[in-house]
Structure formats: structure tokens, C-alpha cells
C-alpha positions as CSV (number, residue, x, y, z in Angstrom):
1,X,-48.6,-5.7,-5.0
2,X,-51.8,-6.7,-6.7
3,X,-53.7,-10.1,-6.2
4,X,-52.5,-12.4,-9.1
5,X,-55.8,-13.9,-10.8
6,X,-55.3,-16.7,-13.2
7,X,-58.1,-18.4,-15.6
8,X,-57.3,-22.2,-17.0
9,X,-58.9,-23.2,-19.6
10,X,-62.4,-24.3,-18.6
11,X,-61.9,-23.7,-14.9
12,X,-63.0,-20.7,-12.8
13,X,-60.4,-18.0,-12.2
14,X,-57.4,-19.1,-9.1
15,X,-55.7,-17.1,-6.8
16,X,-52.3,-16.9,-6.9
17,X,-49.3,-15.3,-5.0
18,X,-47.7,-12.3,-6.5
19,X,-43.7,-12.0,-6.9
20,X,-43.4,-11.2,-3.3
21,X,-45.4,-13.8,-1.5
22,X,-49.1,-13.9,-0.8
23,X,-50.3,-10.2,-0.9
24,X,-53.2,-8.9,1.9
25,X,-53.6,-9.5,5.9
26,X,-51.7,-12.6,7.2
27,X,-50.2,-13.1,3.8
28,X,-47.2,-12.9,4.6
29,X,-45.5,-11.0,1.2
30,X,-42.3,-9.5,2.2
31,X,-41.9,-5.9,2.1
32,X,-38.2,-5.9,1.2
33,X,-36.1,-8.3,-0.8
34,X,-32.7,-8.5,0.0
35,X,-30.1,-8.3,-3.2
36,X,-28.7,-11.4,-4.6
37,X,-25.2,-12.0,-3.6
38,X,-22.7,-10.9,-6.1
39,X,-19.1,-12.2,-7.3
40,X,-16.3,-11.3,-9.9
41,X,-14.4,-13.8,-11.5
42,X,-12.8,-14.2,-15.1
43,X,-14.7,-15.4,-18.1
44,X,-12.9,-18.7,-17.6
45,X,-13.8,-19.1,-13.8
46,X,-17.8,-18.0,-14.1
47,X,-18.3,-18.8,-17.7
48,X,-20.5,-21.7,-17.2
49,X,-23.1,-18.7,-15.5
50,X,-23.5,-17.4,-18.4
51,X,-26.1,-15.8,-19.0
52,X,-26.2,-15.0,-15.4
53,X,-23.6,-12.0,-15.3
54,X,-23.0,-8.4,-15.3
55,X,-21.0,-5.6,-16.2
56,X,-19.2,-3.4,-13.4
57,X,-17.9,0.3,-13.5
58,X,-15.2,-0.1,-11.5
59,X,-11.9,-0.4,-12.6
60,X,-10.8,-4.3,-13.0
61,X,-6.6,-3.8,-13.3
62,X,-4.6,-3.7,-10.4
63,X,-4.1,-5.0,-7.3
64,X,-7.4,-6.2,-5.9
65,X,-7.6,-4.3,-2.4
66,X,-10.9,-3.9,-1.4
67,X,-14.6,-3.4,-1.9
68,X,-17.2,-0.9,-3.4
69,X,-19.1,0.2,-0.4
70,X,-22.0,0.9,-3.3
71,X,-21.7,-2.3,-5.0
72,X,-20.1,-4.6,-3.4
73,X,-17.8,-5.3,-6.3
74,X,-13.9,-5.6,-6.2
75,X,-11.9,-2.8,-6.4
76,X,-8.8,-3.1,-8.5
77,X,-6.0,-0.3,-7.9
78,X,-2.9,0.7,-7.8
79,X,-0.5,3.7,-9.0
80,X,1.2,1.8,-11.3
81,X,-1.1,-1.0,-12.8
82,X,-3.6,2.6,-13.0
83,X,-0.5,4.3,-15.1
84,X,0.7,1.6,-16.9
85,X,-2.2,-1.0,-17.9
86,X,-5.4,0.5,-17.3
87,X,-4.2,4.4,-18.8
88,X,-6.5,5.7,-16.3
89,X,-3.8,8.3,-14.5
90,X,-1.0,9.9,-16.1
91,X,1.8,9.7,-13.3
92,X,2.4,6.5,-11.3
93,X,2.3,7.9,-7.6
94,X,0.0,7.9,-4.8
95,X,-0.6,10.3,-2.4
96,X,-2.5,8.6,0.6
97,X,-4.2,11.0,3.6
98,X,-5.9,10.3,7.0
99,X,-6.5,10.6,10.4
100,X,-4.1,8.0,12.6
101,X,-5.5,4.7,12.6
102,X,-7.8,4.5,10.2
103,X,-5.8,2.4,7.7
104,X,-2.9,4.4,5.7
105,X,-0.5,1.5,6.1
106,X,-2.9,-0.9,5.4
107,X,-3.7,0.0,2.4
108,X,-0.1,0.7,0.9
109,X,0.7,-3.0,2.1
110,X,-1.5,-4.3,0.0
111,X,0.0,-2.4,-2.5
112,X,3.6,-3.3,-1.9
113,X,2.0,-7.0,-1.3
114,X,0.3,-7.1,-4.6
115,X,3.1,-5.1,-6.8
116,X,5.9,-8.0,-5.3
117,X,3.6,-10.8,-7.0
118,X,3.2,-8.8,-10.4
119,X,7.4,-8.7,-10.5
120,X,7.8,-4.8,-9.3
121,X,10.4,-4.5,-6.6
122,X,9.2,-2.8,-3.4
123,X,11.1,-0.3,-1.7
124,X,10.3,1.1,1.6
125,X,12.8,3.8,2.0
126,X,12.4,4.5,5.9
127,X,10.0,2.5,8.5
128,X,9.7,4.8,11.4
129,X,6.6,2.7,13.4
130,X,7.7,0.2,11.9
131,X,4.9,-0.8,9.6
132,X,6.8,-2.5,6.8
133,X,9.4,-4.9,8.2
134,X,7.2,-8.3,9.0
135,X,6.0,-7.9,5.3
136,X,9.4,-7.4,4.2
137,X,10.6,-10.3,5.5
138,X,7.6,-12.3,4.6
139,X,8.3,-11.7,0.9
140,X,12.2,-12.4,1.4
141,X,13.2,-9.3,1.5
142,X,16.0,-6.9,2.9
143,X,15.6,-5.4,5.8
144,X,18.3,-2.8,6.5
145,X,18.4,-1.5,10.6
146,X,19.7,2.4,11.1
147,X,20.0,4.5,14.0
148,X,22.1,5.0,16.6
149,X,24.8,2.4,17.0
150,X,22.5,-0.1,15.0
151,X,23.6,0.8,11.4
152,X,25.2,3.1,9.1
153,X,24.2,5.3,6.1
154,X,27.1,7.0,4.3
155,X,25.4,9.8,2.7
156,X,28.7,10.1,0.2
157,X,28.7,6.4,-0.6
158,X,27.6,6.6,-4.1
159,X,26.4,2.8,-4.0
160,X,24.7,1.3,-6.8
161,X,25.6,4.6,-8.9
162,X,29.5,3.8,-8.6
163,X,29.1,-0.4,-9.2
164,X,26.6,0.9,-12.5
165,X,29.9,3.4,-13.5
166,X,32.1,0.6,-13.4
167,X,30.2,-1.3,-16.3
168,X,29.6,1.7,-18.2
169,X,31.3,3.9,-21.1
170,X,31.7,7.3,-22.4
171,X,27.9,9.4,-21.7
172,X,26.3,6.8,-19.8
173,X,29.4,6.5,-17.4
174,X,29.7,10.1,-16.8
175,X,25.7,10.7,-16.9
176,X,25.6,8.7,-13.8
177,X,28.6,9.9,-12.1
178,X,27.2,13.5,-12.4
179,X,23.9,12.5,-11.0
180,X,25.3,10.5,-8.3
181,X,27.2,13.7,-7.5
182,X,24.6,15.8,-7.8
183,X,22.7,13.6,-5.6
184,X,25.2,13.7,-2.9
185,X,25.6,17.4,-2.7
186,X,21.4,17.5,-2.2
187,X,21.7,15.3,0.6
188,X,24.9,16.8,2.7
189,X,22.8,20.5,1.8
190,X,19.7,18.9,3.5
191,X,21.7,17.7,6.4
192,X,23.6,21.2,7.0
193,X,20.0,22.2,6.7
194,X,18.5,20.0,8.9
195,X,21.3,21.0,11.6
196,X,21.3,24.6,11.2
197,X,17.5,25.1,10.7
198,X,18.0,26.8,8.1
199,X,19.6,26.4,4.0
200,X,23.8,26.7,3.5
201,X,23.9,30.0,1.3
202,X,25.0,29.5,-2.4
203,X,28.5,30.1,-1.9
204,X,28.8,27.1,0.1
205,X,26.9,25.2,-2.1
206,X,29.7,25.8,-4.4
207,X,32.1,25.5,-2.1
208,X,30.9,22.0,-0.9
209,X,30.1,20.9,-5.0
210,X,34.0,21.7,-5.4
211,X,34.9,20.0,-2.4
212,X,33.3,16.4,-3.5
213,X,35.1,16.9,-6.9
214,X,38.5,16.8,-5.5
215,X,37.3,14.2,-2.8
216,X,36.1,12.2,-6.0
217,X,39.4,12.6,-7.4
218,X,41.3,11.7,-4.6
219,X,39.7,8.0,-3.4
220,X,39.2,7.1,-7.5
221,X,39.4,3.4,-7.2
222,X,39.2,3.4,-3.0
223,X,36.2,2.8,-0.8
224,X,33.9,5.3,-0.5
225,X,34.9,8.6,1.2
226,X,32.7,9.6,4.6
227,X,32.3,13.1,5.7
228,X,35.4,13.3,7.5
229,X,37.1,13.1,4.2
230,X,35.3,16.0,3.1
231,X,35.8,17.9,6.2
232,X,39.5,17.5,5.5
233,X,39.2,18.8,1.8
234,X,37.6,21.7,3.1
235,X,40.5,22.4,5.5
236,X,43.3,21.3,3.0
237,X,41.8,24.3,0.9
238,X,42.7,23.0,-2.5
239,X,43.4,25.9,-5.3
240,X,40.5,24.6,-7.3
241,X,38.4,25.1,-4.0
242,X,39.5,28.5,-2.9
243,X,38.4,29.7,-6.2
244,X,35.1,28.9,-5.7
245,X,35.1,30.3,-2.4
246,X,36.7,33.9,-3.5
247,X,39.2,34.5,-0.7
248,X,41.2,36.4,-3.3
249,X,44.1,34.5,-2.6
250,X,43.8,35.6,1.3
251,X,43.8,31.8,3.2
252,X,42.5,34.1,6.0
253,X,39.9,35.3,4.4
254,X,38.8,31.7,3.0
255,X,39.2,30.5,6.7
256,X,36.4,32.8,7.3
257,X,34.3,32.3,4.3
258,X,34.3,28.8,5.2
259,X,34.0,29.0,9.0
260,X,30.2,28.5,9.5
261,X,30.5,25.4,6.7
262,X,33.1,24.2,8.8
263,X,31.2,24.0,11.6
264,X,28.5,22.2,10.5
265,X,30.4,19.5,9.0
266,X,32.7,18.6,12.3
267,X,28.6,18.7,13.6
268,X,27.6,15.7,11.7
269,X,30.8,13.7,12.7
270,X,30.2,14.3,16.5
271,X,27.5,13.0,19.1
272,X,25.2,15.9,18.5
273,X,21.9,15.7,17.6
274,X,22.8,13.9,14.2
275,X,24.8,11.6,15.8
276,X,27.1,9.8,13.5
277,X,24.3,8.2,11.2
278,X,25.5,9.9,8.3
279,X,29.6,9.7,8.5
280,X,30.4,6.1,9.3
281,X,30.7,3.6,6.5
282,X,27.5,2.1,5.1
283,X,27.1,-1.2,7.7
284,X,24.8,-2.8,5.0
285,X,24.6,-2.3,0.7
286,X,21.6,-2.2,-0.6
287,X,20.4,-5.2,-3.0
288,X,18.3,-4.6,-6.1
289,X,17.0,-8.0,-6.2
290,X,14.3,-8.2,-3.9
291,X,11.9,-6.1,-1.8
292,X,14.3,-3.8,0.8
293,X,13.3,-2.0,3.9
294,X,14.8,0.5,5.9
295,X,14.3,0.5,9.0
296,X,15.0,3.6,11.2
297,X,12.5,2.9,13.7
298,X,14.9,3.0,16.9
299,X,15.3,7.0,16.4
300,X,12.9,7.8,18.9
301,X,10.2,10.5,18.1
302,X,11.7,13.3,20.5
303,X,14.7,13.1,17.8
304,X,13.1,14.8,15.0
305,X,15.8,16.5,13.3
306,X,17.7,12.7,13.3
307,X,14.4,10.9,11.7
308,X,14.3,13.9,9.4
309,X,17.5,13.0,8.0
310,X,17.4,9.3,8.5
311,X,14.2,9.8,5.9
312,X,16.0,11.8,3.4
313,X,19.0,10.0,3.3
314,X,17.2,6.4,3.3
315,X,15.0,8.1,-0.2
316,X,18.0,9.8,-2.0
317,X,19.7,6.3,-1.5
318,X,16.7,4.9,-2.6
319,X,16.5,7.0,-5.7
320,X,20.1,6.9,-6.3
321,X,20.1,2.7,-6.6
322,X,17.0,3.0,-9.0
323,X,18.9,5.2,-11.5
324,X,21.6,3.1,-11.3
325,X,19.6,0.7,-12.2
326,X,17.5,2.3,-15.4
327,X,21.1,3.1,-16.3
328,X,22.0,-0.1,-16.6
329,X,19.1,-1.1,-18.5
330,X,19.3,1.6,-20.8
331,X,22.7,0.2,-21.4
332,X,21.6,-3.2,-22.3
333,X,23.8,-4.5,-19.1
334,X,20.7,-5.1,-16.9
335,X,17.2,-6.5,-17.4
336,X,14.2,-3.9,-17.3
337,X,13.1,-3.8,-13.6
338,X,10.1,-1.5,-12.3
339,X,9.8,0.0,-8.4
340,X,7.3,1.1,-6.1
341,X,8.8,3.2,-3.7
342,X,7.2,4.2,-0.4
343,X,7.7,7.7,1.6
344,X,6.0,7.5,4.8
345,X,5.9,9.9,7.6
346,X,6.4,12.8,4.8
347,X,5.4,15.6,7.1
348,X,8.6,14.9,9.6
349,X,10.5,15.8,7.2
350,X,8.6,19.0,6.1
351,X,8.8,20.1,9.6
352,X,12.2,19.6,10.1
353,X,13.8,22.8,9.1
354,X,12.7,25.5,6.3
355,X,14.1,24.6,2.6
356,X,13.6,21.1,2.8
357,X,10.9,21.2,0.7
358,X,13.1,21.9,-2.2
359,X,15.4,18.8,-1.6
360,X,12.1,16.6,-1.2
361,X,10.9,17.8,-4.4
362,X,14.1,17.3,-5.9
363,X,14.1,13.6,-5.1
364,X,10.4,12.8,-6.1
365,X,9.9,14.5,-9.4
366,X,10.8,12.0,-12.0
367,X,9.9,8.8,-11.4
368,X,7.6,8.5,-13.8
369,X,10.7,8.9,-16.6
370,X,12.9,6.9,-14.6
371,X,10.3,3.8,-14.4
372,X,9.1,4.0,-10.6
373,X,6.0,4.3,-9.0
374,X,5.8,6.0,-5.6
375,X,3.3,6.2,-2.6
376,X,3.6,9.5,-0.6
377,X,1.7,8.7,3.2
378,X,1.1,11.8,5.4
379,X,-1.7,12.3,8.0
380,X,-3.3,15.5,6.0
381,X,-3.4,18.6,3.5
382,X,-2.4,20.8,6.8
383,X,0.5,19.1,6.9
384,X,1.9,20.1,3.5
385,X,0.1,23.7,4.3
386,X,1.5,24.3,7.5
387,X,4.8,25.6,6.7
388,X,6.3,29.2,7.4
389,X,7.6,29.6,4.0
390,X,5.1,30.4,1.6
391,X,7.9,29.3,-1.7
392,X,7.6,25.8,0.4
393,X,4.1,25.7,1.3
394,X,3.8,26.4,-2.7
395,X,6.3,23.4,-3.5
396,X,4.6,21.4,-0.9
397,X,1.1,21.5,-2.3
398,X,2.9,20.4,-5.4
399,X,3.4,16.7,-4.3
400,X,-0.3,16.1,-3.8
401,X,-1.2,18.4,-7.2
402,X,1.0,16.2,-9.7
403,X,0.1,13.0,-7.8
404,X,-1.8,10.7,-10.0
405,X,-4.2,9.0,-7.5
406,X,-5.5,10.6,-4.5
407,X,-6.4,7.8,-1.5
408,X,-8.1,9.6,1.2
409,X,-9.2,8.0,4.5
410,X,-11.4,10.1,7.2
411,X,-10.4,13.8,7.3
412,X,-11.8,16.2,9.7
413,X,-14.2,19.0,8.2
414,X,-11.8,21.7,8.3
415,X,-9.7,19.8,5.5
416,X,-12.3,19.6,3.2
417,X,-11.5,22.8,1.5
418,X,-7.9,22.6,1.4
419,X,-8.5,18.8,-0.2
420,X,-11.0,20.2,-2.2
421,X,-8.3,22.6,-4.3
422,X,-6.3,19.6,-5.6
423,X,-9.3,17.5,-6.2
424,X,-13.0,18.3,-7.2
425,X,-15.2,16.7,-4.0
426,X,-18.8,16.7,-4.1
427,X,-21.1,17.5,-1.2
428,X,-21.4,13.5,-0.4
429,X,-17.8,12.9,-1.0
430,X,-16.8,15.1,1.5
431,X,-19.7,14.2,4.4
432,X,-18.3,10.5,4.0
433,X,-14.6,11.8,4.4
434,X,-16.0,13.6,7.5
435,X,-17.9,11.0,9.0
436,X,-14.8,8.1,8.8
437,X,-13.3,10.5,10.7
438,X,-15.4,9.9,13.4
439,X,-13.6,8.3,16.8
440,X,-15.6,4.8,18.0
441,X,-18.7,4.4,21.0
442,X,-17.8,5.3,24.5
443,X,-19.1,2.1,25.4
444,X,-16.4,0.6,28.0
445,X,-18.0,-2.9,27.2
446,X,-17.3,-2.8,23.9
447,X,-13.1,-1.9,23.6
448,X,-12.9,-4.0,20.0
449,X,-14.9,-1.8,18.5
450,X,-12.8,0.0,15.7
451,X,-13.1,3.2,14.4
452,X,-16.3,3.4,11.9
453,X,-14.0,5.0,9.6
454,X,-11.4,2.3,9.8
455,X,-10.2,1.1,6.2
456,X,-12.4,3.3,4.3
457,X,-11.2,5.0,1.4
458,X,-12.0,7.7,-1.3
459,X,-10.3,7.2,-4.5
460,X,-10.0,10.2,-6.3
461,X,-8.4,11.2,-9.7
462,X,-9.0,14.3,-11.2
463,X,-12.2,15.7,-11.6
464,X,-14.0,12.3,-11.9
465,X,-16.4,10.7,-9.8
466,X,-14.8,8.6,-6.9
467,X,-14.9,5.3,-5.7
468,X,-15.3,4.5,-1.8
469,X,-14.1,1.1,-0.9
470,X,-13.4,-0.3,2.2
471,X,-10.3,-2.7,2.5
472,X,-10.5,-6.1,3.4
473,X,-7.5,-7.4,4.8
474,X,-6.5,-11.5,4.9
475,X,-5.9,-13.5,8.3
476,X,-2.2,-13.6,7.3
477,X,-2.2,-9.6,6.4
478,X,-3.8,-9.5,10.2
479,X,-1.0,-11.2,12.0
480,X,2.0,-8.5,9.8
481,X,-0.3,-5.6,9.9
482,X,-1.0,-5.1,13.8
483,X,0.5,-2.0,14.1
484,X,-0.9,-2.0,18.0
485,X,1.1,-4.9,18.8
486,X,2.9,-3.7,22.1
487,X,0.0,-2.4,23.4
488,X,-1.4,-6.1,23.8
């Protein structure tokens, strides 16, 4: 910085400071100038600044959930406000990534948090930490309780699918009762599967497809039939039934075509490692009208098979009850409602047994024609990788391929390249993922500090630049979101 000089009119020339203070030794001119502090508001909150303003880059629809950690500006984002408002991804999902404890849940929360005020109904379809049920009941939501001896799923309740069939007529009615069906066969597959380790064959897929149609026909207009009553269909060995199975009219033969199906049914009604979860009478209905949560986290972690199932039984009822409901809407019976549903802990159920994968996919693949956004949470790309199947490690890769959003908190190096083949990362994209990885000091005097990484975020669609924000949460989000709470 030069020496300003100035000349008045008949006077000799006068020193003056320069834009940075008096320039030279002892001047004092400051070296650096800090930025001027910078706000968003709407045109009607800040329009007296005018002409004091400027434009942004990042997106401005959506729930407001953090920071630029260039800019400083707001960051506006979620799946849905993204898909539906803003046009800026083309399927309303989510698939958030990270190390444990940098955030995940935090950020979804806001999410759910946000969506509840803009009218869209949250659904967190299996709380295993849990991480959802203070928020729940903030909002006035459901919270539903499930494990052992604390509540009830009947996986062949049809629910919401058989109060929606009772209001409806010709297609629509038998639309939904085929899906409802179709949805109840997927889930008693994935629990034979999640038993046996491994899939039923396609015979007994048939076998138990014929078996819920004469159990449908035989409670019409009673409660809800539980997998004792289908156990007993498959032992009655209805004509229609033995057909299917091929005994060629040998009952002996059918008793052993059947034997291994057998056995895994009369497993899921004992006190093996399924318990009876899945064959009691739902303990609590769902309700459509306000924010639900299930919460399954009593299964302890050494019962993986049992949270494995709790989770796919908690989304297909979750999924079931929002088709009901689109159904009903579709019918002019119902109002237009949107859902955001969340499926946490995804990799517990990928581990669980091989051909699960399939039943997952199954589930999650059209919500964006059936009206629903969706936020899949799991820890890391290995996780969808790491599976001895290569048909499901194929299918598994799928979930974070046709997800519209990518959120990614810190990832260690090695993930980089497996990231890197669903979304484009530059070189400083992925050194920042690294680095939020990073665990806090060693400094004993210090135990506050948290993670560097901790509620840092990459947001990532496509091929396009992305946006790293940090989340800044509320002193009311701080008291619901301590996820450390019994270790104070």
C-alpha cells in the first residue's frame, strides 16, 4: 500500500492514510482484513439493505441444516424439497455414509425435524440405538416398542393394506390386496432366510404363496391370521396346495417336499433365536397421522439375526401402510399425504444371511412413484461391498447408485475409490473426506474435544461440484440428540 498524497486547492500536498490504515514503520496498516460478516434472509426480512446484498450458489430450498464451510452461507437440503421444489435430483432418497460418531443421525434429524414442519410425515421404520425416539415424541409422535416380550409385529397382519381394502372397489381393492400379499410372502421368505442362512428354494416360495391364499380365504372377515395359522395350512395340505407342491397325489411325498419348510415355520413360533416377534398379534397399529417410530432397540447387538428381521419387518410394514395410503388417495378416499422414511443400521441387515439383498431392494425401489422420500444410513461403501455373493454385492451397490443425494461424513482413505465409482470426487473432495475422519488430540486434559470431523458433510449429486457444510445443531436438538447419554 502506497502513501495516499492529496492536493487542496491552494494548499500544499497532505498525507493521508491508505485503505488499510497509515502505511510505513509504526503505521500501524493492518496486513489482513478480516471478511464482513454475512447473513441470508428473505427479500422481505433484509430488504431495507438493499443495496447491500448478494447472490449465493448454494441451493436456497429445503430444510436449512447447516453451513458452507467456504462461504459461510446456509445450506438448504433435503431429498425431497431437492426432488420436488428445487428439480435438482431426480429420485427423492438419501444415502448418508460415515465413520461412527461423526454425525449420521444428526443430520437425518434435522431432516425428519424440518420435513414434520413442511407437512411430510416422518417414519422411522426401526431405532436400534435408539436415535429417533426423544424426537418422536417431541413432535407428538408414535412411538411403537418391539422386542422380546415388549411388543409384537405380525408379519401377516396386512394393516393399513386390509382397512384401505375395505373402502375400496373393483381394481383398486384387489390391486392392494395383491400387493399386500405380495408383500407378506417377501417378508415370511426373508425370515426363513434370516433363520436358515440361506433363501427357501422356489418351490417353497410357491408353496408358502398358495398357503397365504387359502389362509386369506379362510379368516375373510376375522382378525388377522399369525404364523401359526399358516403353519397349520401347511400341515392341513389343502388340494389347491399340494398342487403346487407336486407330490403327485403321494401325501408322503408332499410330507417330504414340505419337511424343511415346515421346520422353519414351527422355528419362528418357538424361543429360538427369532423368538416370537414375528407370530404374536401386532401389540400396537400403526397410525398414519403423525410422525411414528419403531423402536426395536431392546434386541441387544449379539442378536443379529433378530435385529435383522425386526428391521425388515418394521420397513415392509412401513412400506405396506404408505401404499395403503397412495391407494387411498388415488381413490379420492384420502387426502394426498407425502413420507420420509428412514432405514438406519442398513448393513445389519445385509449381513444377516445371503439373499437378503433381494428382499431389501424389493422394498426400496419405488418410492419415488409411490410419493415417499427415503434416507438409507450405513457406516460405508464396504459395507454394501462386503458381501459373499457377487449377484448381492451387485444389487447392493445399487442402493447408493440410484440414490438421488449422496451425504458423506469422514471416510477412511481406503473408501475413496469405492465412493469414487458412484460419485465423481475430486482430489480435494476426497482429502477433506479423509481428514474428518480423523479421531480427536490425545490430550487427557482436554476429553470435550470432539472429533474434527464431527458434523461435517459432503453433498454430492452426480457429477457436479459438492458442497461441504458443517451442521449446526440447536440447544433443544442438543438435549434429543445425545446419543452418548448413558455414558455420562
Amino acid at each position: 500500500m502506497t502513501k495516499a498524497l492529496v492536493r487542496r486547492p491552494g494548499t500544499a500536498l497532505v498525507r493521508r492514510p491508505g485503505a488499510r490504515g497509515w502505511p510505513g514503520r509504526g503505521g500501524g496498516a493492518h496486513a489482513y482484513l478480516s471478511p464482513a460478516p454475512e447473513w441470508r434472509g428473505t427479500t422481505v426480512q433484509v430488504c431495507g439493505l438493499w443495496p447491500y446484498g448478494a447472490g449465493s450458489g448454494t441451493p436456497r430450498r429445503g430444510v436449512p441444516v447447516g453451513r458452507d464451510l467456504t462461504s459461510g452461507a446456509t445450506i438448504c437440503c433435503d431429498p425431497i424439497s431437492w426432488f420436488q421444489r428445487a428439480k435438482l435430483i431426480s429420485n427423492p432418497s438419501a444415502f448418508v455414509l460415515g465413520q461412527p460418531g461423526l454425525g449420521k443421525s444428526s443430520l437425518v434429524r434435522r431432516w425428519v425435524l424440518g420435513l414434520a414442519g413442511y407437512g411430510v410425515t416422518p417414519m422411522i421404520v426401526g431405532d436400534l440405538k435408539p436415535d429417533y425416539v426423544d424426537l418422536t415424541r417431541a413432535l407428538g409422535g408414535q412411538v411403537i416398542e418391539l422386542g422380546r416380550g415388549r411388543g409384537y409385529l405380525n408379519v401377516l397382519d396386512p394393516g393399513e393394506a386390509g382397512r384401505a381394502a375395505s373402502r375400496l372397489t373393483g381394481n383398486a381393492r384387489r390391486a392392494i390386496l395383491a400387493d399386500s400379499q405380495a408383500r407378506r410372502l417377501t417378508m415370511v421368505c426373508a425370515l426363513v432366510t434370516i433363520l436358515r442362512r440361506s433363501p427357501p428354494t422356489d418351490r417353497e416360495e410357491s408353496i408358502l404363496a398358495e398357503c397365504l391364499a387359502v389362509l386369506d380365504d379362510r379368516h375373510e372377515g376375522r382378525p388377522a391370521p399369525v404364523l401359526r395359522d399358516l403353519l397349520q395350512v401347511l400341515r392341513d395340505a389343502p388340494p389347491t396346495v399340494r398342487q403346487v407342491a407336486l407330490d403327485r397325489g403321494d401325501r408322503t411325498r408332499y410330507d417330504a417336499i414340505t419337511e424343511g419348510l415346515e421346520s422353519s415355520l414351527a422355528g419362528l413360533l418357538g424361543r429360538g433365536r427369532l423368538g416370537e416377534v414375528f407370530a404374536q398379534p401386532t401389540s400396537e397399529p400403526m397410525q398414519l397421522d403423525r410422525p411414528v417410530c419403531f423402536d426395536i432397540s431392546s434386541i441387544d447387538d449379539s442378536e443379529g439375526a433378530l435385529q435383522a428381521a425386526a428391521l425388515m419387518a418394521c420397513w415392509s410394514y412401513g412400506f405396506g401402510a404408505v401404499s395403503a395410503a397412495q391407494a387411498l388417495t388415488d381413490a379420492g378416499l384420502a387426502p394426498q399425504r407425502r413420507f420420509f422414511l428412514v432405514l438406519d443400521e442398513l448393513w445389519r441387515v445385509l449381513r444377516a444371511s445371503s439373499g437378503l439383498v433381494e428382499r431389501v431392494d424389493t422394498l426400496t425401489r419405488l418410492n419415488r412413484q409411490r410419493g415417499v422420500g427415503q434416507a438409507m444410513v450405513t457406516h460405508s461403501m464396504r459395507d454394501l461391498l462386503a458381501l459373499p455373493d457377487e449377484a448381492d454385492r451387485l444389487k447392493a451397490a445399487g442402493f447408493a447408485e440410484r440414490a438421488g443425494l449422496i451425504a458423506a461424513a469422514g471416510l477412511p482413505e481406503d473408501e475413496m475409490p469405492r465412493l469414487g465409482r458412484v460419485v465423481a470426487l475430486t482430489s480435494v473432495e476426497q482429502q477433506r473426506l479423509t481428514e474428518w475422519s480423523t479421531p480427536p488430540g490425545w490430550d487427557p486434559q482436554d476429553d470435550d474435544t470432539p472429533p474434527p470431523g464431527r458434523g461435517n458433510f459432503l453433498l454430492k449429486v452426480g457429477g457436479r461440484p459438492g458442497i461441504t457444510m458443517h451442521v449446526d445443531l440447536t440447544p433443544a436438538e442438543l438435549d434429543l440428540y445425545d446419543t452418548n447419554r448413558k455414558w455420562h
